[in-house]
LUMPALO-109243 format. One line per 3 residues: number of its first residue (from 1); their letters; for each residue x, y, z of C-alpha. Coordinates in steps of 0.2 Angstrom, whole numbers, plus 5000, padded with zeros to 4 digits. Last residue first. Layout:
BEGIN
NUM) A) X:Y:Z; ...
# end
This chain:
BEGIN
297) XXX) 5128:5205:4963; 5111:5198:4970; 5109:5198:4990
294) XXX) 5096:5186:4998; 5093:5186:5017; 5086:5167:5025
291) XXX) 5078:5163:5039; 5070:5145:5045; 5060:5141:5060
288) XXX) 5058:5129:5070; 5047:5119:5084; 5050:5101:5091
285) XXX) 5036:5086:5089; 5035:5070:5097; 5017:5070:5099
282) XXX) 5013:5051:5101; 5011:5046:5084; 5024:5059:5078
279) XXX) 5037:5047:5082; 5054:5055:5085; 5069:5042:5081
276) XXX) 5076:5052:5066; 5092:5046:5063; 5094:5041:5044
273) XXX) 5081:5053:5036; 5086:5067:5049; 5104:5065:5049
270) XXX) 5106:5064:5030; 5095:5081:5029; 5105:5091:5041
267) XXX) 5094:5099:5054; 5090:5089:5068; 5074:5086:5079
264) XXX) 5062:5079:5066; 5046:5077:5072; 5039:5091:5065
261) XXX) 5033:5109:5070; 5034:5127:5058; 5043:5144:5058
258) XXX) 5048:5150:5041; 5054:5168:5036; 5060:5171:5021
255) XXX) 5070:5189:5015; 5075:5194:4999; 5058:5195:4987
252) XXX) 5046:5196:5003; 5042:5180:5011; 5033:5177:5027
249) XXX) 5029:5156:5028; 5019:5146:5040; 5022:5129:5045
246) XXX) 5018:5109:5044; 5031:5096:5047; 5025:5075:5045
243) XXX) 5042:5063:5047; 5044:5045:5047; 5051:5036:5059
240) XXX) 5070:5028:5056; 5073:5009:5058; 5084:5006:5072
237) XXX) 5088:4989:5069; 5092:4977:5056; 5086:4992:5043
234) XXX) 5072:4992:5031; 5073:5008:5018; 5061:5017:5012
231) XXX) 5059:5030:5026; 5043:5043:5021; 5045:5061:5025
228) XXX) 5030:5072:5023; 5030:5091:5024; 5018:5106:5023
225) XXX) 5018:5124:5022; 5005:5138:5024; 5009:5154:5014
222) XXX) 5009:5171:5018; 5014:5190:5010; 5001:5192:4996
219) XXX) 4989:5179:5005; 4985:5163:5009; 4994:5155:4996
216) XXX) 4997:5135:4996; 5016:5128:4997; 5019:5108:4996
213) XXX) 5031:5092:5002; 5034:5077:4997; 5049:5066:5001
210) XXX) 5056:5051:4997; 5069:5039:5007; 5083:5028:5004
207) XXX) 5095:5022:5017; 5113:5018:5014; 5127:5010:5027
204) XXX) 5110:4999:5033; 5110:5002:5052; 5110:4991:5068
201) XXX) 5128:4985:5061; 5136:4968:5069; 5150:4964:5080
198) XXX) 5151:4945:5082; 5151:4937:5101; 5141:4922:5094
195) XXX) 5125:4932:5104; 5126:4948:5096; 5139:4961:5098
192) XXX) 5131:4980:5092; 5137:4993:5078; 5136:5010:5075
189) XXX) 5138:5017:5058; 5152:5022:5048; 5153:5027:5030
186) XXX) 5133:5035:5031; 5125:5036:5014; 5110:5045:5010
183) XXX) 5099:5044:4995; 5084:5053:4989; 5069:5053:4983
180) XXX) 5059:5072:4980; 5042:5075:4974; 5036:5094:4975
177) XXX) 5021:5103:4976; 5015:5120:4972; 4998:5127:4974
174) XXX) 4991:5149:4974; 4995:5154:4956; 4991:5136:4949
171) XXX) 4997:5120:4949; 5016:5123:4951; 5027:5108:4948
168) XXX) 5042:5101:4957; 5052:5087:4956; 5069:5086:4967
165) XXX) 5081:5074:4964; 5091:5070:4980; 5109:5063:4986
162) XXX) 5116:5063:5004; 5134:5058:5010; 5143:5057:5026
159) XXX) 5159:5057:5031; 5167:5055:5051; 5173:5038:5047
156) XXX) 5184:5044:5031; 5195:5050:5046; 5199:5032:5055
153) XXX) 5196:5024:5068; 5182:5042:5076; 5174:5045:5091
150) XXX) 5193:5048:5100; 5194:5058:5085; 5186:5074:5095
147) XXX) 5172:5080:5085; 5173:5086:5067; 5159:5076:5058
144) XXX) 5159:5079:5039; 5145:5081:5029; 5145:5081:5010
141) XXX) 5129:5086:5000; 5121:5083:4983; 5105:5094:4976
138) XXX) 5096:5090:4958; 5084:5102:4951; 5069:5097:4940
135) XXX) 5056:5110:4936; 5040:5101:4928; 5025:5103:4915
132) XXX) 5041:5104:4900; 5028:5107:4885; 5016:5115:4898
129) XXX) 5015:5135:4889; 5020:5142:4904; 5035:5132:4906
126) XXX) 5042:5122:4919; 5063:5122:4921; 5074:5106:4919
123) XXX) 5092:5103:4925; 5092:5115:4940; 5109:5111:4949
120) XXX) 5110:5111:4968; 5128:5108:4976; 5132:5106:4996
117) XXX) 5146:5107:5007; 5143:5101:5026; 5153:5105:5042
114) XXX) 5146:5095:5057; 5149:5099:5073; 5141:5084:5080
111) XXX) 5124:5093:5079; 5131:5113:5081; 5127:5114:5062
108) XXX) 5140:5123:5050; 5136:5129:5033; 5143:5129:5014
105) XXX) 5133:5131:5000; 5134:5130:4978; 5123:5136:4967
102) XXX) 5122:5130:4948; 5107:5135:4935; 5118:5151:4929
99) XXX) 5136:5152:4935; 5142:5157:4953; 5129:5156:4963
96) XXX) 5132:5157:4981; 5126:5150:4999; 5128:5152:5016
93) XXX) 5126:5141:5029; 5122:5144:5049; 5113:5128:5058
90) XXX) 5106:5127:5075; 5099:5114:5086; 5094:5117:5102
87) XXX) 5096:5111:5122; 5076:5117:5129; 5072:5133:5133
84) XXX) 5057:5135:5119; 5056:5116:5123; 5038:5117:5128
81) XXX) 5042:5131:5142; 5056:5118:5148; 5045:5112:5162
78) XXX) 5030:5119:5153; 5025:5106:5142; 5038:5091:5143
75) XXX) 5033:5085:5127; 5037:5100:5115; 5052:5093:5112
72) XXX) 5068:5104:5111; 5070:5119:5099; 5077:5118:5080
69) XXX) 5087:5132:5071; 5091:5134:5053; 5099:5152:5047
66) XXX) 5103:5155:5030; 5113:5167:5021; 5110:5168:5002
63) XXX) 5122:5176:4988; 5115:5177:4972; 5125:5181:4958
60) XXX) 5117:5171:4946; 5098:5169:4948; 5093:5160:4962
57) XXX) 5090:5141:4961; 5074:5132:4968; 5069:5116:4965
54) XXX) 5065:5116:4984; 5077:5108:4999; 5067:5101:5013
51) XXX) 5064:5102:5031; 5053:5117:5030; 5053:5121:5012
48) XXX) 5070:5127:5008; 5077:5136:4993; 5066:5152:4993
45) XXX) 5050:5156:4990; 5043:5138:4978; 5037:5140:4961
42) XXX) 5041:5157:4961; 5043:5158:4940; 5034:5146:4925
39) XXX) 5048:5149:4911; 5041:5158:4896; 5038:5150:4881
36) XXX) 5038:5162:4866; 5052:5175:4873; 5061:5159:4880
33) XXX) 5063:5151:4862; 5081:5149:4866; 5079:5141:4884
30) XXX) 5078:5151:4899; 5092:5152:4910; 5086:5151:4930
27) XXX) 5077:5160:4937; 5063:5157:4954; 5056:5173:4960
24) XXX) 5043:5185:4952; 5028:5179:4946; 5020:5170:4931
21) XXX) 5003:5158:4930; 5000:5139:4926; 4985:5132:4920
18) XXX) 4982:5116:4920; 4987:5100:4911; 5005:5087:4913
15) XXX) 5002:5074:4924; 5023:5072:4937; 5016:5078:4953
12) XXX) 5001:5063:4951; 5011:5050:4944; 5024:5053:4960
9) XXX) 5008:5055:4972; 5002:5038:4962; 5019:5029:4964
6) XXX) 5021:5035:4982; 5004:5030:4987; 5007:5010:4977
3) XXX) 5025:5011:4989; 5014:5012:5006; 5000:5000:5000
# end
């Protein structure tokens, strides 16, 4: 049941038809005939959606600077003021475009002290006209761990890898929605002794999940956000939850401004999809927000 949902959302995402309107956003080159077949624009506000990258890609020059942080569990209610003071998660990263179609980021996220660099390419753009009815973009991103090496045998240890293709398609003026597999892969991963006295992994080394997430219009100024996360992969132990995220959205045309609840706790897309251990079931939920500043030179 759970993989024929994912074929028909993917089917669905991917149906050509419907009207589709310009605004002022999303770039990237246009193809020859452009002045005929305009590319649809502001498919999505910036490059995140919540937990998510977007098909998004800035015009070239851009320089973004983005600012991810994540509170504690809600569940102990006032105690820690519904995590609010909680231990947090933050994220500082910056990125740049240096050519059409291609951006490329940096950022530091106090989880593990992870330093990550990250590419996204915009491979296919939607048209109004609908003879391309999608934006494809793809997005790859290195992590490395740089705690103490007592954590670590050997360096290649602390690397971590995460791969995605991202699908998106605006409906109408007011509706997108994107489909996005990807691919993350863990060098090391933590292991237990079973009964013969053999060291054995609790995780797969790679896990495969997809996303889908999608942007509705309230206003001029607002949109309400949403998020779902579904692991693919079966681990010997450990199997990651899935994760549901909903928010809210203040965009103007170089500042965002996300705040939002899921049950992911970290920040980093390979941690969440490989780690996650929060069930939304039973109300594991932390709060968020995301800010970013766009500059174009």
């Amino acid at each position: 049941m759970k993989n024929s949902i994912i074929i028909l959302c993917t089917i669905f995402l991917l149906a050509t038809g419907g009207e589709t309107l310009m605004a002022q956003g999303d770039s990237t080159v246009p193809v020859p005939s452009a002045k005929k077949n305009p590319p649809i624009k502001n498919t999505f506000g910036s490059n995140l959606v919540l937990e998510n990258q977007t098909v998004m890609v800035p015009i070239k020059g851009s320089f973004e600077f983005v600012i991810q942080h994540k509170f504690g569990n809600v569940n102990n209610g006032f105690e820690d003021f519904y995590g609010l003071f909680a231990p947090s998660n933050i994220r500082l990263g910056f990125n740049y475009v240096p050519m059409d179609k291609l951006q490329l980021g940096t950022g530091l996220t106090k989880d593990r002290m992870q330093w990550d660099f990250n590419a996204k390419y915009a491979l296919l753009k939607q048209t109004k006209s609908g003879n391309i009815p999608v934006s494809v973009s793809v997005f790859g991103e290195m992590a490395i761990d740089l705690r103490s090496s007592d954590n670590f045998v050997k360096n290649t240890d602390r690397i971590n890898y995460f791969t995605q293709i991202l699908i998106a398609r605006k409906f109408c003026d007011r509706f997108s929605a994107q489909v996005a597999p990807s691919m993350t892969y863990f060098n090391n991963v933590e292991g237990y002794v079973d009964a013969d006295g053999k060291i054995q992994p609790k995780m797969n080394n790679m896990h495969f999940a997809i996303a889908f997430l999608g942007r509705i219009k309230l206003n001029e100024k607002m949109y309400f956000l949403m998020n779902y996360d579904q692991p693919l992969t079966q681990h010997p132990t450990n199997n990651p939850h899935p994760n549901i995220s909903f928010g809210l959205e203040m965009a103007t045309s170089s500042h965002d401004f996300q705040i939002f609840m899921g049950n992911y706790d970290l920040i980093l897309p390979a941690s969440n999809n490989f780690y996650n251990q929060n069930d939304y079931r039973i109300r594991e939920f932390q709060i968020g927000f995301n800010i970013s500043r766009l500059w174009n030179f």
